[in-house]
C-alpha positions in Angstrom: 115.2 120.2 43.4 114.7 117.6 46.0 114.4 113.5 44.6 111.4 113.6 46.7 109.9 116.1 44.9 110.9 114.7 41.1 109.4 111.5 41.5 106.1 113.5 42.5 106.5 115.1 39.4 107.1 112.2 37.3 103.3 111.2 38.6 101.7 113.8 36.2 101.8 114.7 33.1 103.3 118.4 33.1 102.4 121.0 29.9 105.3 121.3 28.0 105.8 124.7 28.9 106.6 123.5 32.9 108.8 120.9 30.8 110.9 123.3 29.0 111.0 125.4 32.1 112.4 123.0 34.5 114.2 120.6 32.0 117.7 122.3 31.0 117.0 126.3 32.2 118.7 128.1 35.4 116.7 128.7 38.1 114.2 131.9 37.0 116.2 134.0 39.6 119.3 133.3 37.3 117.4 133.1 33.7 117.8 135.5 30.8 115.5 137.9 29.9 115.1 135.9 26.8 114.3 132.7 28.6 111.5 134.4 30.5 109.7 136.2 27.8 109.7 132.6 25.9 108.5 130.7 28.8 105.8 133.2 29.9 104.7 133.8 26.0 104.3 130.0 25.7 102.6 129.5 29.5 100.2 132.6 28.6 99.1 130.8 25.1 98.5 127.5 26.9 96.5 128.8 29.9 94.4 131.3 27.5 93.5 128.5 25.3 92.4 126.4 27.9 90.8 129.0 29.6 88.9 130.0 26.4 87.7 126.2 25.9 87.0 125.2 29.0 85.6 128.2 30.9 82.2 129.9 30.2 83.5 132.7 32.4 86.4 133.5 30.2 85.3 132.6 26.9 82.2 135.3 27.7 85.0 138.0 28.6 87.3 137.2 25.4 84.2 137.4 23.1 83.2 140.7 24.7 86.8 142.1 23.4 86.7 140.0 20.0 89.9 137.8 21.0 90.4 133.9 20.8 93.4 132.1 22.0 95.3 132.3 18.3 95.0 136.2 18.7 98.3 135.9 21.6 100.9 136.0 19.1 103.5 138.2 21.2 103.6 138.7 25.1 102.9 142.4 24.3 99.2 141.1 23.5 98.6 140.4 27.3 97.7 144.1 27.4 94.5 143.4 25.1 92.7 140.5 27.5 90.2 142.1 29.6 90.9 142.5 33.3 89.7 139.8 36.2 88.4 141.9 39.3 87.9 141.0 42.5 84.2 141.9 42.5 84.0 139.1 39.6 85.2 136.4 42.1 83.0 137.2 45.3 80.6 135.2 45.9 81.4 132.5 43.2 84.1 129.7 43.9 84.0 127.7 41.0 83.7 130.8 38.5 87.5 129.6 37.3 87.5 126.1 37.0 88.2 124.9 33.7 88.2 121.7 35.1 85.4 119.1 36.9 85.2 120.1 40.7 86.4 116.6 41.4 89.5 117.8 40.8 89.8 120.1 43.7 92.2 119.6 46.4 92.0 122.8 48.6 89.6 125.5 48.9 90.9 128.8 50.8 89.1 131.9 51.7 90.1 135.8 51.6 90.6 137.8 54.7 88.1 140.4 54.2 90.0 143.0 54.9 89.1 144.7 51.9 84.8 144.4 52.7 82.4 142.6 50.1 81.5 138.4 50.7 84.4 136.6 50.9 86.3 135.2 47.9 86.9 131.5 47.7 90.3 130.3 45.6 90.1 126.8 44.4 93.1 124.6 43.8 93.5 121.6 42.1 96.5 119.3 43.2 98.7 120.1 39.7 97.9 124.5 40.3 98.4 124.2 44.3 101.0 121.7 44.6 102.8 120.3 41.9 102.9 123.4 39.7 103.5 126.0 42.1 106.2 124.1 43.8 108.3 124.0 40.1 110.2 127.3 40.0 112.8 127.1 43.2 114.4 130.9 43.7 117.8 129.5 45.8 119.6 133.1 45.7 116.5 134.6 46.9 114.9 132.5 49.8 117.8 130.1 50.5 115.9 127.5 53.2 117.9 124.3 52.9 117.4 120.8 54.3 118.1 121.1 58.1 116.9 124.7 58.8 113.7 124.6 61.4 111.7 127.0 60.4 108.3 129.1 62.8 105.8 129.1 60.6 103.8 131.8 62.6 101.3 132.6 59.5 97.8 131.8 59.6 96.2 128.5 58.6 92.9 127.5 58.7 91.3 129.1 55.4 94.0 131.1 55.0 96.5 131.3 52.2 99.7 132.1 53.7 100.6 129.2 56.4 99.7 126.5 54.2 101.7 128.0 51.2 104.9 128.3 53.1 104.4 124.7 55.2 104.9 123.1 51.7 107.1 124.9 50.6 109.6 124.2 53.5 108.8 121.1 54.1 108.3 119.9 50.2 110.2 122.6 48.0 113.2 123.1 50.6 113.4 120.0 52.4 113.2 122.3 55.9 111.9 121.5 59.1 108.5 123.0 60.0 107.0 124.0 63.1 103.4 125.2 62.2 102.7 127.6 65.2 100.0 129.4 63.5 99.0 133.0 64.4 96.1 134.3 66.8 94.1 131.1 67.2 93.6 129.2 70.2 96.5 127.3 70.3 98.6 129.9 68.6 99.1 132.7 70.6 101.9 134.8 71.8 102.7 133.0 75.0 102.4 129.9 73.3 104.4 130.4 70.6 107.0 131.9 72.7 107.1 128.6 74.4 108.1 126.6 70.8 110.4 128.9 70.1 112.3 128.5 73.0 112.1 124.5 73.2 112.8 123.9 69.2 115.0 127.1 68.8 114.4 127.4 65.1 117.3 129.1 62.6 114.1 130.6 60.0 111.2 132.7 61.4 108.2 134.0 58.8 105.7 135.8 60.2 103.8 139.3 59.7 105.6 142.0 61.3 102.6 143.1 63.6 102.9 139.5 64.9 107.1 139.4 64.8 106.7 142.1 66.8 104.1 140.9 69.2 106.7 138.2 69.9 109.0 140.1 70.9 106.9 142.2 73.3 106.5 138.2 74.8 109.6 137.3 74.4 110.5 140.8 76.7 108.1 139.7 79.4 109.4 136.2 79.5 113.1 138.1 79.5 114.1 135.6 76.4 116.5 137.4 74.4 115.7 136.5 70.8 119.1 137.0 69.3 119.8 134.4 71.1 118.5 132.3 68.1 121.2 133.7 65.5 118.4 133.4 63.2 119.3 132.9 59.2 116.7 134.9 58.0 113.5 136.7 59.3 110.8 136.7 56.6 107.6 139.3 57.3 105.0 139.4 54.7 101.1 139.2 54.9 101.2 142.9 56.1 103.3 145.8 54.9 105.7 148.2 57.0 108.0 150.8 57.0 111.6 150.3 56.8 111.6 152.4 60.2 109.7 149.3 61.6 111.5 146.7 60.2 114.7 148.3 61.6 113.1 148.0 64.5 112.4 144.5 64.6 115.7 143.4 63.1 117.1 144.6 66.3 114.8 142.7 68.4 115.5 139.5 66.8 119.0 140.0 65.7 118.6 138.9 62.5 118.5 140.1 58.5 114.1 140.6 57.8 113.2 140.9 54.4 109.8 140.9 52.5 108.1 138.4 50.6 104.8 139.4 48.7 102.1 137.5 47.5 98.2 137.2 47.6 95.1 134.8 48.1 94.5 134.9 44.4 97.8 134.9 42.8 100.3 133.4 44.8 103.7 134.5 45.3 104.4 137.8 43.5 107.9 139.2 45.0 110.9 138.0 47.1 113.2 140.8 48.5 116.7 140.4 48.6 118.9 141.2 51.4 119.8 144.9 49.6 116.1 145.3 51.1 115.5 147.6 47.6 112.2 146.4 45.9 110.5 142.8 45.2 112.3 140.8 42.9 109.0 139.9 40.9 108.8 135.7 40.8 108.9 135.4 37.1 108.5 131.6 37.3 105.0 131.7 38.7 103.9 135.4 38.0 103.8 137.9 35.0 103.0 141.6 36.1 101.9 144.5 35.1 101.6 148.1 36.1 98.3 150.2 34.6 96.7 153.5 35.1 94.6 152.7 38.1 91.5 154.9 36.1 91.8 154.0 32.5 93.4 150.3 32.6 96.3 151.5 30.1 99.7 150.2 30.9 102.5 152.4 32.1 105.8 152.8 31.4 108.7 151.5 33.8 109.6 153.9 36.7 105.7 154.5 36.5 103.7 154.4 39.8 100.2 152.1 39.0 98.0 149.2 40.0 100.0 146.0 39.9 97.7 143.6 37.5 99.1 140.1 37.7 98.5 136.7 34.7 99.9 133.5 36.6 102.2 131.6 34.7 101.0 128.6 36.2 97.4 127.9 37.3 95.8 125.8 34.4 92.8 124.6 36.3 91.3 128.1 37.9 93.0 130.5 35.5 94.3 133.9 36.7 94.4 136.3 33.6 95.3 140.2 34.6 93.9 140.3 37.8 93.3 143.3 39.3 95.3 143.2 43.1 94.3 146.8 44.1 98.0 147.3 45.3 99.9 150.4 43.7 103.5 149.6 42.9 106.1 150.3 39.6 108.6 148.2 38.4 112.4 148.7 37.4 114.7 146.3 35.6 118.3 147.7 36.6 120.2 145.1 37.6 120.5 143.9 41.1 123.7 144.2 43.0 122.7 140.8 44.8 123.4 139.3 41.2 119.5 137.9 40.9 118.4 138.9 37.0 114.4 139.2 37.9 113.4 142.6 37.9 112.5 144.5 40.9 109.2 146.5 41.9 107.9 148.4 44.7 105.6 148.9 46.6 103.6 151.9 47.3 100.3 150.2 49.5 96.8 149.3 48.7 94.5 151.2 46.5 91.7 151.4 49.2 94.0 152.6 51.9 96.0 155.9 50.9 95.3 158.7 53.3 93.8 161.9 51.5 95.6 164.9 52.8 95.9 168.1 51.4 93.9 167.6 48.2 97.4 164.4 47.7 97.0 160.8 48.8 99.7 159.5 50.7 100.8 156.0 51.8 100.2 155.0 55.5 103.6 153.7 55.1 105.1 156.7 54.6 103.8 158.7 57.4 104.7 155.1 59.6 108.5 155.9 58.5 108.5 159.0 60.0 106.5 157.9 63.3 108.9 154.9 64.1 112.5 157.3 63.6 111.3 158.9 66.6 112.4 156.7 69.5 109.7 158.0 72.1 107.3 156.5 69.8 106.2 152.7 71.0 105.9 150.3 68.6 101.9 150.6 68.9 100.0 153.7 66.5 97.2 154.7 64.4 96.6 157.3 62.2 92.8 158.2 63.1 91.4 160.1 60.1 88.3 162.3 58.9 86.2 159.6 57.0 84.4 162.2 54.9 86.8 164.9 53.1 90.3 166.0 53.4 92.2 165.5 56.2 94.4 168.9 56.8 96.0 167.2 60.3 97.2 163.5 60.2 96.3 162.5 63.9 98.2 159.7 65.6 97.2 158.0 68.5 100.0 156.0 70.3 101.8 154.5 72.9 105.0 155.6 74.2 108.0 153.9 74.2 109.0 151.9 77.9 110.2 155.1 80.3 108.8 157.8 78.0 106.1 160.1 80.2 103.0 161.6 78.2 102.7 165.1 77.7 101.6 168.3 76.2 105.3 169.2 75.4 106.2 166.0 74.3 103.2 165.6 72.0 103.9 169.4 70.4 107.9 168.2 70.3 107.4 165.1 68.3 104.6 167.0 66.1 107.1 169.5 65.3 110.1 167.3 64.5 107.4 165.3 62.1 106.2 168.4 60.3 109.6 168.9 59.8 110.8 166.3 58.7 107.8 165.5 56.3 106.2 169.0 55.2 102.8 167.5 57.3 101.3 168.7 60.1 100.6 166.0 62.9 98.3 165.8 66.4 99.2 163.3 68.6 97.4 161.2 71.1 99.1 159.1 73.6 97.5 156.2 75.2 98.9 153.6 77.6 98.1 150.4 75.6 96.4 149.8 71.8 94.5 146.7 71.2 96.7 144.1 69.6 96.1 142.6 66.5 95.4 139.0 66.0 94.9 139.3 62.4 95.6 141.7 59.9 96.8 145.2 62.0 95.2 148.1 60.7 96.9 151.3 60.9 94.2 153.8 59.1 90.8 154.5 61.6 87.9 156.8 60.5 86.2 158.9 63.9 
C-alpha cells in the first residue's frame, strides 16, 4: 500500500474491522478461508447494526422479519436478512444513508439499461474513497507505479471511469489518461489519437468499445500490438470468449474480465487462466439464490448473485439483488489466488427464450464469432411475445466476405450444428455502433 495512501488513512478513524483487516493480514487474494469468514462475520455485524440504528429504511425491513443486529451470530445468518431490490432504490437517493447528507462526497447515476427511473448511489468520502481503496488484490490486477493506463470507461454520472481513475492513480500509484468513452471529447478518433501520442502499457475499456478501437486504429493503419500492452482489462459489458479471442489478437495482448456494478462495487477479478471471477472478498460477500423463491443454493448451483458489501457503512448494501445469474466454486486456482471463483451466466432480464429453455446471449455470441465470415458487428433480433423456434442474427460480414443466400444457409448449418439451434441470418453492410452499453438482444 502506497505511503500516500496510509497517511490518508491515518486522517479517519477506521472501524476496527478495516483495522484488523489491513493491520497484520495478507492481501484478501492470499488470505485463509478462516481469515475471511472472520473478517466478513465481524464487517456484517458492524454495518447491520449501524444500519439498524441509523436507517429507517432498514430498521423497517429487519422488523418486518423479527431480526435486530444481536440476532447475526454466525455468517450463515446473512441468509435470514431480507433482500434489497433494485425497485426499492429507484427513485430515492438518500433511502441508505445512515448518515447526515453533509456527508456525501459523490453522487452517481445508473445506466438504465435495465428500464424504471434511474437509481442514484450516494457515497460518502470513508464508503467511496477511503474504504473501498483498503483491500489491494496485487496477484490479481497487478498495475504498479509507472504503468500509463487508457481509462476509456465512462465518466460523467457513471460508476465505472471514476472507480478505476482512483484506483490507478491512488490504490496503484499508475499513470492515468482519462479518455472517457462516447462523449464529445471521447470518441474513437480521438482516443486513437492519445493512444498513439502517450502509448500507454494498461488499457480498460468495454469490449464493444476495445473493439471499436481497433476498427480506428485499422483505418488510421496503427497496429496496436505495437503497444506490447501489460494487460487489457474489458468489463462494463459481457462477451463471449469467441470475442475476446478476438480482440486479444487485435491488440496483442492478455484481456481479462473485471466485474462489478453501480450499487456494489467491484464484485470479481479474472485471472489470466480466464476461468471464472475470483469474487473480491475484501469489499464483497456473495451469494447465489433461487431466482423464484430467494432460498440459497448450493455450490456448482446456477442462481441470482445477491451481494452484502463488506464495506459501505454510510449507504449500506445488505443482499442486494444484482439480477445477474452466476454459481460459485471454491477449487483452488491454479494461478495460486485463494478467493473463490464464480461465473457468469448473463443478466436475468436478458436470456433468450427458445424452445420452451432460456439461453444466454452469450452463448449463442460464442458460436457466431468461431465463424470467421462473421464481422465483429451482430444482433440476435427476437419474437418479443412467445417462443422463439429460430434465433435470427442480423450481421455484418467480415472484410472480403460477399453476402449471400449460400453463405447465409452455410453458416446457419454449421451453427445448428454445432449448437443443436436452428439460426436465420441477415447480412447487412454496417450496424450502428454503440456509444454506450451495446446491446445484442432486439425485439421486431
Amino acid at each position: 500500500m502506497s505511503s500516500l495512501f496510509e497517511d490518508k488513512l491515518k486522517k479517519v478513524n477506521l472501524p476496527a474491522t478495516i483495522d484488523r483487516f489491513l493491520n497484520g493480514n495478507p492481501h484478501p487474494d492470499k488470505m485463509s478461508e478462516q481469515q475471511i469468514n472472520e473478517y466478513h462475520l465481524a464487517s456484517l455485524q458492524e454495518i447491520v447494526n449501524k444500519a439498524y440504528e441509523k436507517n429507517e429504511f432498514y430498521r423497517q425491513k429487519l422488523d418486518e422479519v423479527n431480526m435486530k443486529p444481536n440476532d447475526i451470530m454466525q455468517l450463515s445468518d446473512l441468509s435470514k436478512l431480507p433482500f434489497l431490490t433494485k425497485d426499492e432504490l429507484r427513485g430515492n437517493p438518500y433511502i441508505l444513508l445512515t448518515c447526515d447528507k453533509k456527508e456525501i462526497a459523490l453522487v452517481q447515476v445508473s445506466t438504465g439499461t435495465t428500464g424504471g427511473e434511474e437509481i442514484y448511489m450516494m457515497y460518502t468520502w470513508n464508503d467511496y474513497y477511503l474504504h473501498d481503496l483498503a483491500p489491494r488484490y496485487p496477484d490479481l490486477f497487478s498495475v504498479d507505479p509507472g504503468d500509463v493506463c487508457l481509462n476509456a470507461l465512462p465518466y460523467e454520472m457513471s460508476a465505472a471511469g471514476l472507480a478505476f481513475h482512483k484506483t490507478f492513480m491512488e490504490g496503484c500509484e499508475a499513470t492515468v489518461i482519462p479518455a472517457g468513452k462516447g462523449g464529445a471529447y471521447s470518441t474513437p478518433k480521438k482516443t486513437l489519437k492519445l493512444i498513439r501520442d502517450l502509448l500507454p502499457n494498461v488499457v480498460i475499456t468495454t469490449p464493444s468499445w476495445a473493439m471499436l478501437l481497433a476498427e480506428e486504429a485499422n483505418e488510421q493503419e496503427f497496429d496496436l500490438t505495437s503497444l506490447q500492452l501489460k494487460k487489457l482489462w474489458i468489463t462494463g459489458e459481457g462477451c463471449s470468449p469467441a470475442f475476446r479471442s478476438r480482440l486479444e489478437k487485435l491488440w496483442g495482448a492478455t484481456a481479462n474480465f473485471f466485474y462489478g456494478s453501480l450499487e456494489c462495487g467491484v464484485l470479481g477479478i479474472e485471472c489470466d487462466d480466464h476461468d471464472g471471477y475470483h469474487v473480491t472478498q475484501g469489499h464483497a460477500i456473495l451469494e447465489i439464490v433461487d431466482h423464484k423463491t430467494g432460498e440459497p443454493l448450493d455450490e456448482g448451483e446456477i442462481g441470482e448473485i445477491v451481494v452484502t458489501s463488506a464495506l459501505r457503512y454510510d449507504t449500506p448494501i445488505l443482499r442486494f439483488q444484482t439480477g445477474d445469474l452466476g454459481y460459485i466454486e471454491s477449487e483452488t486456482c491454479s494461478c495460486g489466488v485463494t478467493m473463490p471463483k464464480f461465473y457468469l451466466r448473463g443478466r436475468v432480464v436478458d436470456q433468450i427464450l427458445y424452445n420452451g429453455t432460456t439461453l444466454s446471449p452469450f452463448y449463442l455470441e460464442e458460436f457466431l464469432m468461431r465463424e470467421p465470415e462473421i464481422g465483429n458487428w451482430f444482433e440476435f433480433v427476437l419474437n418479443k411475445e412467445g417462443d422463439n423456434e429460430v434465433i435470427n442474427v442480423r450481421c455484418e460480414l467480415a472484410a472480403d466476405i460477399e453476402p449471400s443466400e449460400h453463405l447465409a444457409d452455410s453458416l446457419a448449418s454449421k451453427l445448428e450444428f454445432a449448437s443443436g439451434i436452428p439460426f436465420s441470418f441477415e447480412f447487412v453492410e454496417k450496424l450502428p455502433r454503440p456509444t454506450g452499453k451495446t446491446i445484442r438482444v432486439v425485439y421486431k
